[in-house]
C-alpha positions in Angstrom: 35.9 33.7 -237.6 37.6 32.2 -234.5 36.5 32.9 -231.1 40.0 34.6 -230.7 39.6 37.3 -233.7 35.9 37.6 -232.6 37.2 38.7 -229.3 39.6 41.4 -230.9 37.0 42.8 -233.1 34.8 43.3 -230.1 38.1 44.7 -227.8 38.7 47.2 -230.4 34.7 48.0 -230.8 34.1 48.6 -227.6 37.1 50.3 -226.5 39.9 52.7 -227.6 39.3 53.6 -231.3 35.5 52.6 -231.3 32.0 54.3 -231.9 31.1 56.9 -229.8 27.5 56.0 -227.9 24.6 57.6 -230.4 24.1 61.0 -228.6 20.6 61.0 -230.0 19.6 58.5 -227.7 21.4 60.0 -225.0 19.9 63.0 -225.5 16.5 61.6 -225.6 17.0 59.6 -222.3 18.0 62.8 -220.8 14.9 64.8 -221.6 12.7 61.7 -220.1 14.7 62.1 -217.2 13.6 66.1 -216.8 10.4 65.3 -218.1 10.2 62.5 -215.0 11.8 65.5 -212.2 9.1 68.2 -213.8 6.3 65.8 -213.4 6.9 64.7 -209.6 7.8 68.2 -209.0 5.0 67.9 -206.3 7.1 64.9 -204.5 10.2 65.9 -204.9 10.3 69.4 -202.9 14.2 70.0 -203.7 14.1 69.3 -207.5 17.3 71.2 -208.0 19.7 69.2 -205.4 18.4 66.0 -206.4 19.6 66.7 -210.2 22.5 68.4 -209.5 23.4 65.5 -207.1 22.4 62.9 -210.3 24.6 64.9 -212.6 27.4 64.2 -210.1 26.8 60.9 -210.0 26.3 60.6 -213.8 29.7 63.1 -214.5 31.8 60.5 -212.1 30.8 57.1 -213.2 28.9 56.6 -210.2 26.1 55.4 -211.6 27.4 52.4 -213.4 26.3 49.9 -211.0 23.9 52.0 -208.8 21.3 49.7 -207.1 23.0 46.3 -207.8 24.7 45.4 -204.7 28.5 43.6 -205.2 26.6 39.9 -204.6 24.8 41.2 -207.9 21.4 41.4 -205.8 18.9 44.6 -206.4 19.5 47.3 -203.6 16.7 48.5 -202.1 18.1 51.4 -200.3 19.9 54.9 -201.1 23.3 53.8 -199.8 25.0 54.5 -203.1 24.4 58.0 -203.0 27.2 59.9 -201.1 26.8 62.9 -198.9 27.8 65.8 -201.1 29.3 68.4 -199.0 30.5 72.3 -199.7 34.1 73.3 -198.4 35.9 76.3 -198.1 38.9 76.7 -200.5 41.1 76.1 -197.4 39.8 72.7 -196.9 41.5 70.0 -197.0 40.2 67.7 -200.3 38.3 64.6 -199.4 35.3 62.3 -201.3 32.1 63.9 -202.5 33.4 67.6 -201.6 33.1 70.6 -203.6 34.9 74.2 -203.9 34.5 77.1 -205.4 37.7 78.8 -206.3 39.2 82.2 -207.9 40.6 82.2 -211.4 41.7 85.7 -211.7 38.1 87.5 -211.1 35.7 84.7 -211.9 34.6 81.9 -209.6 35.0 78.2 -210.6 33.6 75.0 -209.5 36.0 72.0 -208.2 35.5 68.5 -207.0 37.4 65.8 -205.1 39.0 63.4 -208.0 40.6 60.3 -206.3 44.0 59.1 -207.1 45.3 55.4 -207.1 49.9 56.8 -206.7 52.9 54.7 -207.6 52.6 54.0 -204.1 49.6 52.3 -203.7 47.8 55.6 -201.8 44.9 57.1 -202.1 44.4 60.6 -202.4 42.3 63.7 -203.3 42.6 66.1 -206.0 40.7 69.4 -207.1 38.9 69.2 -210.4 37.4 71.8 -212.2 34.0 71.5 -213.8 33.9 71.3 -217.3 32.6 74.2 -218.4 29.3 72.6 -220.3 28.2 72.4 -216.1 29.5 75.8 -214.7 26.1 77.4 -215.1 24.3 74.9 -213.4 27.1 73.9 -210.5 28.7 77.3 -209.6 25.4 79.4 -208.7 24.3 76.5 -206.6 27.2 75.9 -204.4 27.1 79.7 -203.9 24.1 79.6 -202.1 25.1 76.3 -200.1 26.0 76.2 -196.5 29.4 74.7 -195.4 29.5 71.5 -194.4 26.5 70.7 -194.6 25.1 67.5 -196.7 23.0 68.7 -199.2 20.5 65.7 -199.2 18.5 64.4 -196.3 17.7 60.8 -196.1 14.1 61.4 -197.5 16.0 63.3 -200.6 18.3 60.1 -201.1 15.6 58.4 -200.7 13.8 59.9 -203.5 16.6 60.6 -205.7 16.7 56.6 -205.6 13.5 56.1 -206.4 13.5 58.5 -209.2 16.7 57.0 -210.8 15.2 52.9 -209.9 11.5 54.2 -211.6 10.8 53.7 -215.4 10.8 57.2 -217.3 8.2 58.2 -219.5 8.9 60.5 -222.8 7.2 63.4 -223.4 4.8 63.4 -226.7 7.3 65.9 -228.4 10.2 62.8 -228.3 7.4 60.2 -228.8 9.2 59.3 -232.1 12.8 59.4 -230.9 14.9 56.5 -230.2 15.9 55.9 -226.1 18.9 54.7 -224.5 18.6 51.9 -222.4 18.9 53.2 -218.8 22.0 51.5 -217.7 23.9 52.5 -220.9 22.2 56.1 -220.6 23.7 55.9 -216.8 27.4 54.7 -218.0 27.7 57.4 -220.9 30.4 58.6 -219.5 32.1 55.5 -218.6 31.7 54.6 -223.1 33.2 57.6 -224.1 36.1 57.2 -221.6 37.0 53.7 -222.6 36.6 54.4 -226.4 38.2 57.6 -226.4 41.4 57.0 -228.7 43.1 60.2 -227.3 42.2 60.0 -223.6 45.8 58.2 -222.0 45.4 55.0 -220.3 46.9 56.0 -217.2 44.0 59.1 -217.0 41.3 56.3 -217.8 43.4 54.2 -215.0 42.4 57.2 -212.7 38.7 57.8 -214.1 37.5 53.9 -213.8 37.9 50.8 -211.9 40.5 47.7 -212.9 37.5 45.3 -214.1 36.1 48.1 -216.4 39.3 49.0 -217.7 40.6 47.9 -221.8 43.8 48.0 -220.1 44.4 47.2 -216.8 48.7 46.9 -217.4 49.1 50.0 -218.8 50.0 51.6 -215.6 52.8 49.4 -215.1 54.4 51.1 -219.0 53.3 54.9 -219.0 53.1 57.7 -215.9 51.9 61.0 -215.8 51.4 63.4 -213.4 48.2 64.6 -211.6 48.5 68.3 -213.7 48.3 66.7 -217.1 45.6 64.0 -215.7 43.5 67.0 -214.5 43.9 69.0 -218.0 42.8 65.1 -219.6 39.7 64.8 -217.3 38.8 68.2 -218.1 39.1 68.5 -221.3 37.7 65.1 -222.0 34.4 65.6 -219.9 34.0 68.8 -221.9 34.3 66.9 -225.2 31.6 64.1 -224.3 29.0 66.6 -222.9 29.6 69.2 -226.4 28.6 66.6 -228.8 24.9 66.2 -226.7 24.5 69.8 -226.2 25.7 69.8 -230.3 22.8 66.9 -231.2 20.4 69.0 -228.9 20.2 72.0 -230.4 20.3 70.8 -233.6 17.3 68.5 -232.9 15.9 71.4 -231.3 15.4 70.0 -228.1 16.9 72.8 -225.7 13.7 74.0 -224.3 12.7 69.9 -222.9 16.0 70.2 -220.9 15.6 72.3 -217.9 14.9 71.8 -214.5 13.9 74.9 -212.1 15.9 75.9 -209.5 14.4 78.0 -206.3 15.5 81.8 -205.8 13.5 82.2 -202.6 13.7 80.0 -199.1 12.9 77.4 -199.2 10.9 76.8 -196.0 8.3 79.3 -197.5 5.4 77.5 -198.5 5.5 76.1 -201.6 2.9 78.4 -203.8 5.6 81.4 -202.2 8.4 80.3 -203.5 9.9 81.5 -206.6 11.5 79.5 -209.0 13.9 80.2 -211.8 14.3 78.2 -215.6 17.8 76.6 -216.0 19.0 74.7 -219.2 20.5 71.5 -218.7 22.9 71.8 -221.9 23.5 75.4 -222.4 25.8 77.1 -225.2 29.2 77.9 -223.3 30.1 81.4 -223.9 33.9 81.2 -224.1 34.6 84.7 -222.5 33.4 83.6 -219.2 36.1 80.8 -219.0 38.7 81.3 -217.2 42.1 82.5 -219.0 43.7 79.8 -216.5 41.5 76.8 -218.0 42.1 77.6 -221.2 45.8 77.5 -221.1 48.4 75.1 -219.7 48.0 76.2 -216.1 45.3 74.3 -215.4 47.6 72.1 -214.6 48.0 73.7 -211.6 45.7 72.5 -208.1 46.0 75.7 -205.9 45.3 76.0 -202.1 44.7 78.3 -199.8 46.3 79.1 -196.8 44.2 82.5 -194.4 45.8 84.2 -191.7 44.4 87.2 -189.9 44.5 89.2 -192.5 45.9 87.7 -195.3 45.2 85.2 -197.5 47.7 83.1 -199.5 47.4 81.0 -202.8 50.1 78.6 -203.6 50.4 75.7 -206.0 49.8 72.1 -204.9 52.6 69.5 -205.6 51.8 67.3 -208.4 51.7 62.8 -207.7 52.6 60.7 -210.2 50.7 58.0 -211.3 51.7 54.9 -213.1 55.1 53.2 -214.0 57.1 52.1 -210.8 60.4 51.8 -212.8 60.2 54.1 -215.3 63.8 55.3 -216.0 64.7 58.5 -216.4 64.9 59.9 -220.2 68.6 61.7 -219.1 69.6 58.6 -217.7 69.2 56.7 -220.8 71.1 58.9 -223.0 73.6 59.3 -220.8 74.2 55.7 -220.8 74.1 55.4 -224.8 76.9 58.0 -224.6 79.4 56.6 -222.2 78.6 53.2 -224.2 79.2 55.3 -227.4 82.4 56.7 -226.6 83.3 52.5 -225.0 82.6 51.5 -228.4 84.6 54.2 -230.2 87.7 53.5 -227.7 87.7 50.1 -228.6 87.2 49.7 -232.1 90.4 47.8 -233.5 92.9 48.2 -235.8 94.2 45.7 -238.6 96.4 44.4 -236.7 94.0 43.7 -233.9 94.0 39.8 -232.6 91.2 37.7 -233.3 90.1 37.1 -229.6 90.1 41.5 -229.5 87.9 41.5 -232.7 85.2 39.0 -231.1 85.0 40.7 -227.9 84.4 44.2 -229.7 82.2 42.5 -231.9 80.4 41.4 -228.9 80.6 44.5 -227.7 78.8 46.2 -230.7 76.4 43.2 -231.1 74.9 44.0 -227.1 74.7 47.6 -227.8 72.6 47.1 -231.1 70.7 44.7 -229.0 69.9 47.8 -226.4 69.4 50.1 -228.8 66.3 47.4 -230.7 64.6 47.7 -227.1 65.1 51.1 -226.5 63.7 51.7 -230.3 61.4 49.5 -230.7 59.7 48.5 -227.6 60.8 45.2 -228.7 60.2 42.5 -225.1 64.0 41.6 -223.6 62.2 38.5 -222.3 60.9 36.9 -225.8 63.5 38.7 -229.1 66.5 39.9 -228.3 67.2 39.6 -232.4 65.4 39.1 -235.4 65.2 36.1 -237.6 66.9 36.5 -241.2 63.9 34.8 -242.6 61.3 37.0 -241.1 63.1 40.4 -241.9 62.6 41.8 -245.1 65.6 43.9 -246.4 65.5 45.4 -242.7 61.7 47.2 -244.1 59.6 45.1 -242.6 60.2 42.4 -239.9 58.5 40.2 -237.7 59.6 38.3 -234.1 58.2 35.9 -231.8 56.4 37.0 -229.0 54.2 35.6 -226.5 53.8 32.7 -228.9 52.8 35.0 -231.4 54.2 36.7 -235.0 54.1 39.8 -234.3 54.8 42.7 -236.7 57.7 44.9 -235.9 58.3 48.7 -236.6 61.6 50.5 -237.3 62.8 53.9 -237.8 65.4 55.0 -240.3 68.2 55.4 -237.6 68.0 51.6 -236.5 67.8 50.4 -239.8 71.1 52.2 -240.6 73.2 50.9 -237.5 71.4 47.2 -238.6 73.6 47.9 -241.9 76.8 49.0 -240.1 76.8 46.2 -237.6 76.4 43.7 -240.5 79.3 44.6 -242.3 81.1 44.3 -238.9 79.9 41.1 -238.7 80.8 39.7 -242.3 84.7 41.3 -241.7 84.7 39.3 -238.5 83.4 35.6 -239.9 86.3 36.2 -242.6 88.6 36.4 -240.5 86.9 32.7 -238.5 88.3 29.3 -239.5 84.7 27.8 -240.0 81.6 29.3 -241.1 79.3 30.7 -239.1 76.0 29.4 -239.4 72.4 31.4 -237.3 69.3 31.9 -237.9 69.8 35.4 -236.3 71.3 38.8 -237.4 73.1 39.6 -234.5 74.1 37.0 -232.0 77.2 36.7 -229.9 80.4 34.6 -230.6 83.0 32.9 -228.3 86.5 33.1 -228.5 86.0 29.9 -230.9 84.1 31.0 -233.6 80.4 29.8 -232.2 77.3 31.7 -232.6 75.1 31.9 -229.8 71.6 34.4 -229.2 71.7 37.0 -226.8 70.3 36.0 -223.5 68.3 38.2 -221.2 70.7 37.4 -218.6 73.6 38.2 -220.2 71.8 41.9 -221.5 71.0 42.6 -218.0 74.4 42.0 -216.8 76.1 44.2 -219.6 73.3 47.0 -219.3 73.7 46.9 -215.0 77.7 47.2 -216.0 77.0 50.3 -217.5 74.2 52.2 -216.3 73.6 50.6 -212.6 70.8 49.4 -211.3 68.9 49.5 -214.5 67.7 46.6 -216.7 66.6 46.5 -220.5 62.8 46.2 -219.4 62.8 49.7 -218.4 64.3 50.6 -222.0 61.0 49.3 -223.2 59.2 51.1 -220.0 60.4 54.6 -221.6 59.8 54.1 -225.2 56.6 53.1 -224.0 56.6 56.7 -222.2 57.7 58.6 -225.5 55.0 57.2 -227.0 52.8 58.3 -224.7 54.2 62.0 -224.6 54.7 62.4 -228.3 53.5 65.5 -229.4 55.5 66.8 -232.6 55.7 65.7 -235.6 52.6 63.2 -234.6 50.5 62.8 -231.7 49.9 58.9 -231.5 46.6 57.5 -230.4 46.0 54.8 -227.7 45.4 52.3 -230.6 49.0 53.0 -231.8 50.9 52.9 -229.3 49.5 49.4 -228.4 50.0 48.1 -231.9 53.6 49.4 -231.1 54.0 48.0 -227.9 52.5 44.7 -229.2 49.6 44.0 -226.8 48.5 40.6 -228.3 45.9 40.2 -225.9 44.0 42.9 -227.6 44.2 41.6 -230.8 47.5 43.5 -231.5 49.5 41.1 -233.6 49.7 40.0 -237.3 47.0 39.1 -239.0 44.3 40.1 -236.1 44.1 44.0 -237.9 44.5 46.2 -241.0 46.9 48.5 -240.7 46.5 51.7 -243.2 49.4 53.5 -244.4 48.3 56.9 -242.9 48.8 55.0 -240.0 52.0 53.8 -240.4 53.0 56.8 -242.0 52.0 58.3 -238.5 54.1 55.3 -236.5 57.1 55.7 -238.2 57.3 59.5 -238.2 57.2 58.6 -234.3 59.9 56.6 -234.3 62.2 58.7 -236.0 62.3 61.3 -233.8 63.6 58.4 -231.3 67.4 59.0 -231.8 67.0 62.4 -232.1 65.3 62.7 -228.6 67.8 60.9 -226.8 70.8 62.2 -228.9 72.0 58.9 -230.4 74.7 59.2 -232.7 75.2 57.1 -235.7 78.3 54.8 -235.2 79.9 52.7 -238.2 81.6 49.4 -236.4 83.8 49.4 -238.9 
């Protein structure tokens, strides 16, 4: 195995597609860690802050490189651990703050989630708890004071030492398997990166660049900060149902509870009252709000008080991702005006020869558009396909980035492919010489020569007719129909790569295996392409 496919292999283990992290030694990890809190329940006064604080921290990917300072020296201090803070629903979002809001008649939980915007800012959004944490996040912020940090220094401080200390299991896991701590602490972070349904862009917003499978995916897809907030919360829900799944069936619900106090907490401690709450609890689906089950969770409210009114409006959703993504309308507006140029001034018999070869080239630059805008084909690398590497038009291969890589086409392309040809066989009998390329469609001059589309020359004829506008972005927006595919086939992150060709992830022939449920699946996906941007078919001829 080269040191090149080894590195694919491992790309596609470890991230979009892969195995999940074993939830059993999650789980097990987990229950050391209550077991740990229970049994220094003595030190550690406010046992319920400092987990609900660690969950957080856990939820949020926080704790992927806790205690390691950036010189990769051990910290010895709490500074990683943020000041946690309740707001009122009023407030204006910021880091570490919390909300609890009104869905209709039932309170829910809310967080500040950052956002990296087209335009480099960085700003706050409300998101909702998943519901697997409601239980244990909503009653507490109830009872929490505004603006108020909910740790002291000494609670940092232990809250450090409790995640820095070794964990010991209980005898009733004695035979379980563990997680190692810094995997157990970047759970989160695993499921997000190997999650094949989770978009780029919403992992983009989730994790750092140097964690991320994909760091250039921003630069091809958007989406805005309503479907990013239904991705986060949907995915957080999905990672934390398969633990709470594994722990009741192992029967491990009772080992995963921490108390929380009902009483003040400046009484003295054999006064106080305490209360058992489950870590992973069975969500009863009537108490979710009707609003975070359906599509308007999309939707980040605010409120605005007066004297004695109160107002709730809507937030306005940022975009993340793709600087020049073009518009969808714009596109097939501009296949339609060159539609009806190439319908205008298709010739007659008695056409001249130097008229035939500027239709032709005409036809042949429009083709050429159409195999970006269809295939997510690079302008930069094939602007054409090879006769020898295309196989009755079914299967075809270009050149790119020094590499063979496989090509997909739908039905509709393939069909214009035939049309242009026989265009391009009445023209070269009409030539004094042969015409001799390596290519299917390539230009000709007014003397009968062959020569390959240029990205120049594409980008001059696509500015001509849609301004401003260059055959990247065609590749940009099939990119984004990829992405936003939902009927007949919802692709995964793994296919739209393969269709994009990311070689640097092993995406290119011979690296994989493709199935044919897959492709089945790819090409469905592609022939809803036309359709979607109203292409209709044209005969040259």
């Amino acid at each position: 195995m080269t040191k090149k496919t080894s590195l694919a292999k491992q790309n596609r283990r470890l991230n979009s597609g892969g195995v999940m992290p074993d939830q059993i030694k999650i789980i097990t990890t987990l229950v050391k860690l209550c077991h740990q809190l229970k049994n220094r329940s003595t030190k550690y006064d406010n046992q319920e802050k400092l987990f609900i604080v660690f969950l957080y921290l856990w939820l949020t990917h926080q704790l992927d490189d806790i205690g390691v300072k950036p010189d990769g020296e051990a910290q010895v201090d709490s500074d990683f651990i943020p000041d946690c803070i309740k707001v009122t629903a009023e407030a204006v979002c910021k880091a570490h703050t919390f909300r609890n809001v009104k869905y209709g008649n039932r309170s829910w939980t809310e967080y500040a989630q950052l956002y990296h915007t087209q335009n480099d800012d960085q700003l706050y959004r409300w998101q909702p708890i998943p519901p697997s944490l409601h239980h244990i996040f909503n009653p507490f912020l109830s009872k929490m004071s505004y603006g108020t940090p909910w740790l002291t220094s000494k609670d940092k401080n232990n809250l450090f030492g409790l995640i820095k200390t070794k964990w010991s299991k209980p005898d009733s896991v004695k035979g379980f398997p563990s997680a190692v701590k810094q995997s157990f602490f970047k759970y989160f972070t695993h499921c997000v990166l190997i999650d094949n349904y989770l978009r780029n862009i919403t992992k983009n917003v989730l994790l750092p660049m140097d964690k991320l499978h994909h760091e250039s995916s921003s630069a091809y897809q958007e989406l805005d900060s309503g479907q990013i907030r239904v991705q986060i919360f949907q995915a957080q829900e999905r990672f934390l149902s398969r633990l709470i799944k594994q722990a009741n069936t192992l029967g491990l619900g009772e080992l995963l509870i921490f108390f929380r106090s009902i009483k003040n907490n400046n009484a003295p401690r054999s006064q106080r009252h305490k209360s058992k709450v489950h870590l992973l609890d069975v969500i009863d689906t009537n108490n979710i709000p009707d609003a975070l089950k359906s599509q308007s969770i999309r939707h980040e409210y605010h409120h605005t008080s007066y004297v004695d009114v109160r107002e709730i409006g809507i937030n306005e959703e940022i975009t993340v991702g793709s600087k020049r993504m073009i518009e969808e309308h714009v596109v097939a507006d501009g296949f339609k005006r060159l539609e009806e140029e190439i319908l205008t001034a298709k010739p007659t018999q008695s056409v001249t020869l130097a008229t035939h070869i500027d239709y032709y080239n005409l036809c042949t630059n429009h083709l050429a558009l159409l195999f970006i805008l269809l295939s997510g084909a690079r302008p930069h690398h094939a602007i054409s396909i090879e006769k020898r590497r295309s196989f009755n038009n079914q299967q075809v291969c270009i050149k790119d980035k020094g590499r063979l890589r496989p090509l997909f086409l739908g039905d509709y392309f393939k069909q214009q492919v035939e049309h242009y040809l026989v265009l391009q066989q009445a023209l070269i009998s009409r030539l004094p010489k042969a015409v001799h390329s390596e290519l299917l469609w390539y230009l000709l001059d007014h003397n009968g020569n062959p020569t390959a589309l240029s990205a120049k020359s594409l980008r001059m004829f696509m500015n001509a007719r849609i301004p401003n506008k260059v055959p990247y972005m065609l590749r940009h927006r099939f990119c984004q129909c990829a992405l936003t595919c939902i009927t007949p086939v919802k692709l995964t992150n793994h296919q739209i790569d393969r269709l994009m060709g990311h070689s640097s992830y092993g995406e290119h022939l011979g690296s994989d295996h493709l199935f044919p449920a897959s492709t089945k699946q790819m090409s469905a996906f592609l022939n809803t392409l036309h359709v979607r941007f109203n292409l209709q078919e044209i005969k040259y001829v």
